[in-house]
The first five atom37 places (N, CA, C, CB, O) and aatype in JSON, in Angstrom:
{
  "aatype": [20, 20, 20, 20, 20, 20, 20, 20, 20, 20, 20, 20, 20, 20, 20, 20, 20, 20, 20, 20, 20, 20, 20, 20, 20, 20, 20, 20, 20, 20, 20, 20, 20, 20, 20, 20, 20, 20, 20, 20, 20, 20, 20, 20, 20, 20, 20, 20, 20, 20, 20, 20, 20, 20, 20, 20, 20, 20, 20, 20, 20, 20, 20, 20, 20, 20, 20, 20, 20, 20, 20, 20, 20, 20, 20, 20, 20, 20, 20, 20, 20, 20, 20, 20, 20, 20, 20, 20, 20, 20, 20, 20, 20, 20, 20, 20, 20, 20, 20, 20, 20, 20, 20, 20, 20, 20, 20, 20],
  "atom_mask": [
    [1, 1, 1, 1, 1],
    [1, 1, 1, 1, 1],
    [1, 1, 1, 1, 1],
    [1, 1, 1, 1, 1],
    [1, 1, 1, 1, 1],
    [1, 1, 1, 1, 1],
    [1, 1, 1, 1, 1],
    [1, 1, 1, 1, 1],
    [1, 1, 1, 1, 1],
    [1, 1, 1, 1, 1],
    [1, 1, 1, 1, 1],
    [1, 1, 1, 1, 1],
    [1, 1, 1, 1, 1],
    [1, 1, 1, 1, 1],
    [1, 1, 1, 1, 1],
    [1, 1, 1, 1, 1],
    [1, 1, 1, 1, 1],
    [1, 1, 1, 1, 1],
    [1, 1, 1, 1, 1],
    [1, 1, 1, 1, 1],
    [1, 1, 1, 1, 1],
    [1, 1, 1, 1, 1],
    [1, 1, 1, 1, 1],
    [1, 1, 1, 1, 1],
    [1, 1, 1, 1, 1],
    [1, 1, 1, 1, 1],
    [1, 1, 1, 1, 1],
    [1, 1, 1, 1, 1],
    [1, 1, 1, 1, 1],
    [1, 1, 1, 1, 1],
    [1, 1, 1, 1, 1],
    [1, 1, 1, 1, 1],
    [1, 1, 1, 1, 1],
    [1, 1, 1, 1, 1],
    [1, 1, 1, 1, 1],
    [1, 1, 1, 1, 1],
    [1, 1, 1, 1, 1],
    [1, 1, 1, 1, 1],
    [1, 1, 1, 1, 1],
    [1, 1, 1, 1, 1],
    [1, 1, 1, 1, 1],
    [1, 1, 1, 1, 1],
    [1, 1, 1, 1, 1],
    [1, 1, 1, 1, 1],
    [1, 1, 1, 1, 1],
    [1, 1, 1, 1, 1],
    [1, 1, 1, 1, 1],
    [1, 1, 1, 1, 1],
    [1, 1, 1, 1, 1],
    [1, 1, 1, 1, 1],
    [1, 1, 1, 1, 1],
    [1, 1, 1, 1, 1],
    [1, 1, 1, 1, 1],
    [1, 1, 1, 1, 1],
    [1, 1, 1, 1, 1],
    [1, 1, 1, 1, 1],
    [1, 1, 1, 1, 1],
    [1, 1, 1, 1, 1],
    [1, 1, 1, 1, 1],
    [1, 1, 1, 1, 1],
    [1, 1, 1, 1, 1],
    [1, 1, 1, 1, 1],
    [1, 1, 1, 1, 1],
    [1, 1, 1, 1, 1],
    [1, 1, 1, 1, 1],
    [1, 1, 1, 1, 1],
    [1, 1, 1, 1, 1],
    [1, 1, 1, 1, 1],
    [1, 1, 1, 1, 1],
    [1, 1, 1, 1, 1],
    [1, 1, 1, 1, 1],
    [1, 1, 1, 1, 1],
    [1, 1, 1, 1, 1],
    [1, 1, 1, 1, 1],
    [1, 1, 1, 1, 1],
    [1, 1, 1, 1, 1],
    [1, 1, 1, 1, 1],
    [1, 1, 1, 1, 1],
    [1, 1, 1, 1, 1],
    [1, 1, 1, 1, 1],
    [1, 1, 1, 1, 1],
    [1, 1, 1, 1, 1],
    [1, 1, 1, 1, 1],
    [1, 1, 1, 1, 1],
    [1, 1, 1, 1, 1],
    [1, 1, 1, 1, 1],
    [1, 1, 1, 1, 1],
    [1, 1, 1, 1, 1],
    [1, 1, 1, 1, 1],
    [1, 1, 1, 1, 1],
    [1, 1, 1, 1, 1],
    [1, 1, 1, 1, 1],
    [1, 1, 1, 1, 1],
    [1, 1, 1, 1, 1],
    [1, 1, 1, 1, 1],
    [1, 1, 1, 1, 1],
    [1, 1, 1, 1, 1],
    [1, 1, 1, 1, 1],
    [1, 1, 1, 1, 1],
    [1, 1, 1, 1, 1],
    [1, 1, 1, 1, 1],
    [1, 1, 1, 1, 1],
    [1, 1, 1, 1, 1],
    [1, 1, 1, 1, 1],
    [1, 1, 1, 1, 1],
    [1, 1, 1, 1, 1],
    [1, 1, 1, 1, 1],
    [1, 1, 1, 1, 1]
  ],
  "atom_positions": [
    [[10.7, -0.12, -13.05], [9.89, 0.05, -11.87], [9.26, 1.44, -11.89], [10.72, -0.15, -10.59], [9.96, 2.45, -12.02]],
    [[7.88, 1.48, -11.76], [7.25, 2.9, -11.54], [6.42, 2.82, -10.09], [6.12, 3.33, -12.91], [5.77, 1.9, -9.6]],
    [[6.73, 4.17, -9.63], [6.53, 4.35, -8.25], [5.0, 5.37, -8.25], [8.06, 5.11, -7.51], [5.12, 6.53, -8.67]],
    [[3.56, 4.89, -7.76], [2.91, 5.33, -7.64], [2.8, 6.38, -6.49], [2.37, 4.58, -7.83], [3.4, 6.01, -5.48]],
    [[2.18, 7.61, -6.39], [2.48, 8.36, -5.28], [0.83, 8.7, -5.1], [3.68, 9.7, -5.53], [0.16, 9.27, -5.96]],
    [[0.37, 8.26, -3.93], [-1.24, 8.99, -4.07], [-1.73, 9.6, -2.44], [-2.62, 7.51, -4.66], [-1.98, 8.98, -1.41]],
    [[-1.76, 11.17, -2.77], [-1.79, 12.27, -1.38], [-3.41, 11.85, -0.99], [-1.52, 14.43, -1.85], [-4.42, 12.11, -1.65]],
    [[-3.34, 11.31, -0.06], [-4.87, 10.71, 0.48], [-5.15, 12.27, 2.16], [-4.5, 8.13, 1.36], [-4.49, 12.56, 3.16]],
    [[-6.02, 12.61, 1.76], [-6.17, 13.51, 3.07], [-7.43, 13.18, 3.52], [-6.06, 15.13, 2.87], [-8.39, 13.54, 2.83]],
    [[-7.68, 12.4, 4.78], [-8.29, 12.08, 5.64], [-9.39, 12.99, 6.62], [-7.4, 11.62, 6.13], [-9.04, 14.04, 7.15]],
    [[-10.5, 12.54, 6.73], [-11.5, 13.64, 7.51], [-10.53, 13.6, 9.1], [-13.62, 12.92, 7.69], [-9.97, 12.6, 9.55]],
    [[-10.54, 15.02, 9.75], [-9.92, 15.01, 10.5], [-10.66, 14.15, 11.96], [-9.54, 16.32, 10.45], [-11.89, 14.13, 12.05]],
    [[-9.96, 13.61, 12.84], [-10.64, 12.38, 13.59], [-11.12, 11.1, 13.37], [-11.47, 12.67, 13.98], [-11.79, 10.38, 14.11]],
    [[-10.59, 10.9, 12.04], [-10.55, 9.14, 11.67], [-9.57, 8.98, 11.26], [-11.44, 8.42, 10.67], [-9.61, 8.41, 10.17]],
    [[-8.15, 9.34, 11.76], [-6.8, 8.85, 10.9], [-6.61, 7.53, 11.35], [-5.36, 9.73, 11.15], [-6.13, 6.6, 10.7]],
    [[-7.09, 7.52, 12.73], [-6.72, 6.08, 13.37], [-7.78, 4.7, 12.46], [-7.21, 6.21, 15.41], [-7.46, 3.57, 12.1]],
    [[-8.9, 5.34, 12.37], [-9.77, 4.35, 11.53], [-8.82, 4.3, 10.21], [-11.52, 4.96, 11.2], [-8.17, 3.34, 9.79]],
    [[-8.92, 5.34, 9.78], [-8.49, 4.81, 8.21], [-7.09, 3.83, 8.09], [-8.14, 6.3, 7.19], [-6.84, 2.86, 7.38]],
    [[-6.23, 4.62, 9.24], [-5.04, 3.41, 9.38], [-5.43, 1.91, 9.7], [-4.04, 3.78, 10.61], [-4.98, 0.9, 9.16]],
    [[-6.53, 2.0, 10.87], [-6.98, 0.56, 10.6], [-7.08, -0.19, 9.61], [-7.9, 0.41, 10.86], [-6.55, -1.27, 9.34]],
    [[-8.25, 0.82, 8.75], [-8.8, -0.23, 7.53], [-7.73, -0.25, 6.84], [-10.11, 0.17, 6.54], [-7.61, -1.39, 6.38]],
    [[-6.78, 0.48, 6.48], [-5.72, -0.18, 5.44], [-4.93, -1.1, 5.89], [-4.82, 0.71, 4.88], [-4.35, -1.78, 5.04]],
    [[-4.73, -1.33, 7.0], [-3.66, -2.31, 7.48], [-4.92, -3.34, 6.76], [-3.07, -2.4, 9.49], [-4.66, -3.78, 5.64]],
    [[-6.05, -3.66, 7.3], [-6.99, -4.97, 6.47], [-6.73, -4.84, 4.88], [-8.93, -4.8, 6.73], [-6.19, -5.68, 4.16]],
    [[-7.18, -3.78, 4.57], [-6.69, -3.78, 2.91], [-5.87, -4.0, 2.24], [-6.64, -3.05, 2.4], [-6.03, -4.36, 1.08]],
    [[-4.2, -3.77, 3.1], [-2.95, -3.96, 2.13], [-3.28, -5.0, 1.34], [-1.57, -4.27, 2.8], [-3.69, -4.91, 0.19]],
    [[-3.12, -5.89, 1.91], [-2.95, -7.37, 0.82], [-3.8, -7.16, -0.47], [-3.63, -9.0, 1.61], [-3.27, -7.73, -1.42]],
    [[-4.68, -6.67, -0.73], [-5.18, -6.14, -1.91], [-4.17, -6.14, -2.75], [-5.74, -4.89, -1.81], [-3.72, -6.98, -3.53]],
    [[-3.79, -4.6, -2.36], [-2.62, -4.38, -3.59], [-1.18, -5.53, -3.29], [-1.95, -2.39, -3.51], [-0.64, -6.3, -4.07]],
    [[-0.92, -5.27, -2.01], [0.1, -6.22, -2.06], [0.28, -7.47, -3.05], [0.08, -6.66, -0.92], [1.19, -7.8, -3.8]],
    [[-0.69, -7.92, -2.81], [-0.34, -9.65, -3.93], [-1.28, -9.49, -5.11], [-0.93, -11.58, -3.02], [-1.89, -10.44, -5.59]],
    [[-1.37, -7.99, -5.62], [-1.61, -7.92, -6.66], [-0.49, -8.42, -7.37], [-2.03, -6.84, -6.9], [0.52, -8.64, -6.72]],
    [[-0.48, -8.7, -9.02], [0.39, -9.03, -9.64], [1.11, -7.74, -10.33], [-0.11, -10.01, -10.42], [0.47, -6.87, -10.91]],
    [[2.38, -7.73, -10.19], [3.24, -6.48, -10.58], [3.4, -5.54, -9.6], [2.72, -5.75, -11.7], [3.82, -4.43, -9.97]],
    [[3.13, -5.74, -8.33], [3.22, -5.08, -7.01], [4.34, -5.74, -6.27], [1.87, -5.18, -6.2], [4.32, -6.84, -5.7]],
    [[5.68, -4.59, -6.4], [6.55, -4.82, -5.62], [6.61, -4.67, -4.03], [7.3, -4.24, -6.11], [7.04, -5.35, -3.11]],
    [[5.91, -3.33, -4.18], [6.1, -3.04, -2.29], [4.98, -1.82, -1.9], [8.1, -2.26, -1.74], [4.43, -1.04, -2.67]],
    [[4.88, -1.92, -0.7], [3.35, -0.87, -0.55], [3.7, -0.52, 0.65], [1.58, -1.57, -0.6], [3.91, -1.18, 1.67]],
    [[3.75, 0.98, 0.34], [3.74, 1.76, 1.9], [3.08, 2.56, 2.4], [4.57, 2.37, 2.22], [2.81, 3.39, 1.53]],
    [[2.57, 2.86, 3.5], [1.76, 4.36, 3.83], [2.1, 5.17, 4.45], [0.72, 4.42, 4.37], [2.17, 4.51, 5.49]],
    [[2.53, 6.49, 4.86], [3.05, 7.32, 5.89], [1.93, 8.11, 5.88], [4.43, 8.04, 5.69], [0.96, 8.09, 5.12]],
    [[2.24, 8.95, 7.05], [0.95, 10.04, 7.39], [2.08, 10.96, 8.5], [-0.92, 9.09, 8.39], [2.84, 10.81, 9.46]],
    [[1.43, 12.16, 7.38], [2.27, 13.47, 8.09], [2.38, 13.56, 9.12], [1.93, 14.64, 7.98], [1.68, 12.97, 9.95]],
    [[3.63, 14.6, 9.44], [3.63, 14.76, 10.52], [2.95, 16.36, 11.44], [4.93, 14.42, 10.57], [2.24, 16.45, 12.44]],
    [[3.47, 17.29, 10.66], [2.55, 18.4, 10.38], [1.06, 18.57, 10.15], [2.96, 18.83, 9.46], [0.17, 19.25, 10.68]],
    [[1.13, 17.57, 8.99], [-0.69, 17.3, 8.78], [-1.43, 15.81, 9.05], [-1.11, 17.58, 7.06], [-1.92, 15.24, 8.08]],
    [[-1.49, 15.13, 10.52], [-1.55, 14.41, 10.63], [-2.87, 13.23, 10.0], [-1.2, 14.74, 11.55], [-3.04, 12.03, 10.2]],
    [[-3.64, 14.28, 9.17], [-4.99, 14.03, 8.64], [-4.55, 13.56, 7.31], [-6.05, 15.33, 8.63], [-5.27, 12.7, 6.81]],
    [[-3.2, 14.06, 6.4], [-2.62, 13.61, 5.62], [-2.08, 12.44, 5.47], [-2.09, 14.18, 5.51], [-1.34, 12.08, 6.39]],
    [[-2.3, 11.41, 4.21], [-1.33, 10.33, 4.54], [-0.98, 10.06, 2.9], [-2.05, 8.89, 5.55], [-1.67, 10.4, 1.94]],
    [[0.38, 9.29, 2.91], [0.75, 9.5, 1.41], [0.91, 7.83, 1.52], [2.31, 10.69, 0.88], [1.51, 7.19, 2.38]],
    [[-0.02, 7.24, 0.09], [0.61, 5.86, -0.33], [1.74, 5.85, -1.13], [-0.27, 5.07, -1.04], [1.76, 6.69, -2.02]],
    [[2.9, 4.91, -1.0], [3.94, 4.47, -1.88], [3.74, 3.26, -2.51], [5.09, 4.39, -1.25], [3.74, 2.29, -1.76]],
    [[3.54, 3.02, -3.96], [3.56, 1.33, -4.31], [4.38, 1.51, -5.27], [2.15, 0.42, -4.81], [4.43, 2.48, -6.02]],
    [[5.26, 0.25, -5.28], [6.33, 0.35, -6.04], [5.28, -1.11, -7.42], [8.24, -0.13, -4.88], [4.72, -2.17, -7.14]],
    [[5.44, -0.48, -8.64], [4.26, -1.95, -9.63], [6.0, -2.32, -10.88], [1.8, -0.74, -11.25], [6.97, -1.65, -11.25]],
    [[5.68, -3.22, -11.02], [6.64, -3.28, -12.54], [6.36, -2.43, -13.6], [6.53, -4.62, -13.29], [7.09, -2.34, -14.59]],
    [[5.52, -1.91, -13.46], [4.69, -0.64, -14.94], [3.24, -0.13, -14.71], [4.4, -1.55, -16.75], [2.29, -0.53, -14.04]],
    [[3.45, 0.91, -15.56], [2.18, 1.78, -14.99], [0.57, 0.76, -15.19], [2.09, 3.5, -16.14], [-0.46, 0.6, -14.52]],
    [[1.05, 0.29, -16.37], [0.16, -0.85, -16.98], [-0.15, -2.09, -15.78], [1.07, -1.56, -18.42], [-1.15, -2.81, -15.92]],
    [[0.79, -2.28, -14.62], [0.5, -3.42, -14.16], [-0.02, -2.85, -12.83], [1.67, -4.45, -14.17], [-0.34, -3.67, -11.97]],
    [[-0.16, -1.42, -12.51], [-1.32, -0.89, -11.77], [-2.76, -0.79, -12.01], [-1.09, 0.15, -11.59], [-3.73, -0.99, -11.27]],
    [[-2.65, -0.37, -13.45], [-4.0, 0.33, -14.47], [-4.61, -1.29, -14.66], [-3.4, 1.4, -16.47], [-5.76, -1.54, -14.28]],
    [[-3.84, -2.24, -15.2], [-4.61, -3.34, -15.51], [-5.35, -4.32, -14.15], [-3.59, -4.18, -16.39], [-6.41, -4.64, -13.62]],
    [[-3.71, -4.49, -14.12], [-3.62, -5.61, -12.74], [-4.85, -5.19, -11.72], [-1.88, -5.44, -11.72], [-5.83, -5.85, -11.38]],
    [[-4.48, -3.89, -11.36], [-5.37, -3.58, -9.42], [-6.45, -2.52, -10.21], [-3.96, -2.34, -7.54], [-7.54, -3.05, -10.39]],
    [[-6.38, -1.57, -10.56], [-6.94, -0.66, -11.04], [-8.46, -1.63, -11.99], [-5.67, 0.27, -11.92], [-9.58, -1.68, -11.48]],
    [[-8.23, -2.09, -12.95], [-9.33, -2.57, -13.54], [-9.68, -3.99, -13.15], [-9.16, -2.44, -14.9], [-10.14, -4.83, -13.92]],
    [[-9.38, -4.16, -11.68], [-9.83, -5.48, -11.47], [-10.83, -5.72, -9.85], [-8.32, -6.39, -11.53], [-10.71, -4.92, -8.92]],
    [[-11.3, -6.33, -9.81], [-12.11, -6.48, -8.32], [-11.42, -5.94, -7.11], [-12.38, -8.03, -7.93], [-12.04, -5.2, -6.34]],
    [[-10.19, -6.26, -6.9], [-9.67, -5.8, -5.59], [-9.51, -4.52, -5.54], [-8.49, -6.33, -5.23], [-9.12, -4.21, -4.42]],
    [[-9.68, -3.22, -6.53], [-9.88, -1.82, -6.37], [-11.03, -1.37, -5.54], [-10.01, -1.25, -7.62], [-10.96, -0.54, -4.63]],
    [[-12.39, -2.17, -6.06], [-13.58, -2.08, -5.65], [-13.58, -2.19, -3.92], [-14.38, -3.16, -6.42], [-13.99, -1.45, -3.03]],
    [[-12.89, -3.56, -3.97], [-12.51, -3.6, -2.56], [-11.78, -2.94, -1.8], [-12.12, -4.41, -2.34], [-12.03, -2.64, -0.63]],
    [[-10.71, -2.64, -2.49], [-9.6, -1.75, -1.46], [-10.38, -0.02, -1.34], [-7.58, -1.61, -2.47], [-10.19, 0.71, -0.37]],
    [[-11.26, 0.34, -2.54], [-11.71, 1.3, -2.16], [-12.86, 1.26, -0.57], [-12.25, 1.7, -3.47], [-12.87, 1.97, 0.43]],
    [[-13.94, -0.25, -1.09], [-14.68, 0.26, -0.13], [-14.17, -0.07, 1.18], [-15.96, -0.12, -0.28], [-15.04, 0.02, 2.05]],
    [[-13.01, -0.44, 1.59], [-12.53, -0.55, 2.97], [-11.93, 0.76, 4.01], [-11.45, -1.5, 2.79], [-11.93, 1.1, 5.19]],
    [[-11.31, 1.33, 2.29], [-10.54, 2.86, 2.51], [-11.23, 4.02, 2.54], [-9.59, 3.22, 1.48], [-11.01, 4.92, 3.34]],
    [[-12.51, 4.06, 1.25], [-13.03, 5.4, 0.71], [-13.51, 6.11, 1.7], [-14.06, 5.33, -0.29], [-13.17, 7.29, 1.73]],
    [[-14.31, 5.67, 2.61], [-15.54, 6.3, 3.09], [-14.66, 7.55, 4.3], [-16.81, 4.86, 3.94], [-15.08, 8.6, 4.78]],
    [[-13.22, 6.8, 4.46], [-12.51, 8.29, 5.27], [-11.3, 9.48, 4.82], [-11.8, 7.73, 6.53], [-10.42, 10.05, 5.46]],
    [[-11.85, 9.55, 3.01], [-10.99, 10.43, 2.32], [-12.36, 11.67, 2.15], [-10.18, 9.63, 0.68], [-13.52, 11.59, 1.76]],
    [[-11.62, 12.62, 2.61], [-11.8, 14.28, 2.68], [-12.53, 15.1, 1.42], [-10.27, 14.94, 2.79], [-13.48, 15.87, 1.32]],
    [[-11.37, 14.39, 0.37], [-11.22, 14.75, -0.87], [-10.96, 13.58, -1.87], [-10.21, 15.68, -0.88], [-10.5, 12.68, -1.17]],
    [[-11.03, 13.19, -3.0], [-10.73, 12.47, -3.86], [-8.37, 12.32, -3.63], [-11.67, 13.36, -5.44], [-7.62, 13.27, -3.38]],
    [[-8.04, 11.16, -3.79], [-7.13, 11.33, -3.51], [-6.33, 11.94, -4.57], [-6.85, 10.41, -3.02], [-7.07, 12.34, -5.47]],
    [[-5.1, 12.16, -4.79], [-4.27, 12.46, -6.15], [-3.26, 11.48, -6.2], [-3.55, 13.93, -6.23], [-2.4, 11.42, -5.32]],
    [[-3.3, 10.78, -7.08], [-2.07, 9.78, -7.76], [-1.64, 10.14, -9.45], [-2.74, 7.98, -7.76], [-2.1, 10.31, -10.58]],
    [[-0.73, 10.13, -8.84], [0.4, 10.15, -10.38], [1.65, 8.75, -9.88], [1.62, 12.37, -10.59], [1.77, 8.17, -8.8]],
    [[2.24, 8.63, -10.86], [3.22, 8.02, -11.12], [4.76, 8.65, -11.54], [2.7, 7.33, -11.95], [4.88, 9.66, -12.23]],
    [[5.73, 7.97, -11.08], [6.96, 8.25, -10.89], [7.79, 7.18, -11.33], [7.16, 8.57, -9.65], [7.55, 6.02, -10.98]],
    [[9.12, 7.59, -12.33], [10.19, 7.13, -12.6], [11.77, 7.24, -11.85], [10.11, 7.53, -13.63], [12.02, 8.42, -11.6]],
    [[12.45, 6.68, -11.61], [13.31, 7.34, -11.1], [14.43, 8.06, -12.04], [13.76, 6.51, -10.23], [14.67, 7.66, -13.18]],
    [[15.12, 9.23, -11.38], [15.53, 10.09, -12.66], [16.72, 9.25, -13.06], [15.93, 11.82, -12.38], [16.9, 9.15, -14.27]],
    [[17.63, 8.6, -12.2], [18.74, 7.81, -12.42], [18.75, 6.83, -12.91], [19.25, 7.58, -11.65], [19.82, 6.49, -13.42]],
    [[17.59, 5.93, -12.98], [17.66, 4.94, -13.87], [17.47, 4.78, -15.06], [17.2, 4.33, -13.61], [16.39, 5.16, -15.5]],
    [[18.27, 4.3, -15.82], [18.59, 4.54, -17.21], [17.58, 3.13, -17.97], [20.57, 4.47, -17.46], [17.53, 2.85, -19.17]],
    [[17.05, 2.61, -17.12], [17.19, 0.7, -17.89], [15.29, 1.04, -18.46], [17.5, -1.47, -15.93], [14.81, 0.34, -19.36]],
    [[14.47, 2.13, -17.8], [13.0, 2.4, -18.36], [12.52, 3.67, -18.8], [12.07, 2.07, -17.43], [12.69, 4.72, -18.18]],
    [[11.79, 3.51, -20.12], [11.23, 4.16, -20.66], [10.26, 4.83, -19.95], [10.95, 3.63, -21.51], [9.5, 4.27, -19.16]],
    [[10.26, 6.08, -20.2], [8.86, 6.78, -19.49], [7.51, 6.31, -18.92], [8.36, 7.54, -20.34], [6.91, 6.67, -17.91]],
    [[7.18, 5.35, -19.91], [6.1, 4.5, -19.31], [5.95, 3.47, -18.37], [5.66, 4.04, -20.06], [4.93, 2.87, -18.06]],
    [[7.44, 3.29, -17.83], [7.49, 2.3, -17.3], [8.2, 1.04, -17.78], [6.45, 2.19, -17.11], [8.51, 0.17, -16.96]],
    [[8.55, 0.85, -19.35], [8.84, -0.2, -19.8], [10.36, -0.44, -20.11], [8.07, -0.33, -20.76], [10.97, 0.62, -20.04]],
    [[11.28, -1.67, -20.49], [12.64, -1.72, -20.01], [12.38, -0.66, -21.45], [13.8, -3.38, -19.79], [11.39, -0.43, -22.15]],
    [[13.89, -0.16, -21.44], [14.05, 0.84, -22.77], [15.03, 0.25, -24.14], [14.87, 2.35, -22.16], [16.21, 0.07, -23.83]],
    [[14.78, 0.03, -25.14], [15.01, -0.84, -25.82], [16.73, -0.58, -25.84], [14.1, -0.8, -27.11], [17.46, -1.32, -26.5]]
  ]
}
């Protein structure tokens, strides 16, 4: 399991819009294929801040699956138009689990 992390910072006075449009958008990624679970929080300090969580089976089944396929296009143009800045996503392993390779894949 690799855990996508992407710091989305919001023009200040549309957090409520942008929360809108993603609640319409989840299902995008959601029933993408290799999409375990999808979350959003938004700071509390920086309430213009909001961080996505998606949990994919591999980095590959973000990059392929959602990333190089129509529903990006979409999930962007529902989301884009109230990010500040370009967002930042990286990807995450967990340090305790022993069963995947860096990339995401089981480890032989």
């Amino acid at each position: 399991m690799v855990l996508e992390i992407a710091l989305i910072d919001v023009h200040p006075g549309q957090e409520d819009d942008f929360a809108a449009a993603y609640t319409k958008a989840r299902s995008l990624v959601a029933t993408t294929p290799g999409c375990r679970s999808v979350r959003m929080t938004r700071g509390v300090e920086s309430p213009s801040r909001f961080v996505l969580l998606v949990e994919w089976d591999s980095v590959e089944a973000h990059l392929e699956n959602f990333r190089a396929s129509e529903r990006f296009g979409q999930w962007r143009g529902h989301i884009g138009t109230y990010f500040a800045t370009p967002p930042v996503v990286e990807h995450f392993l967990d340090v305790d689990d022993e069963t995947v390779d860096i990339d995401g894949t089981p480890a032989a």
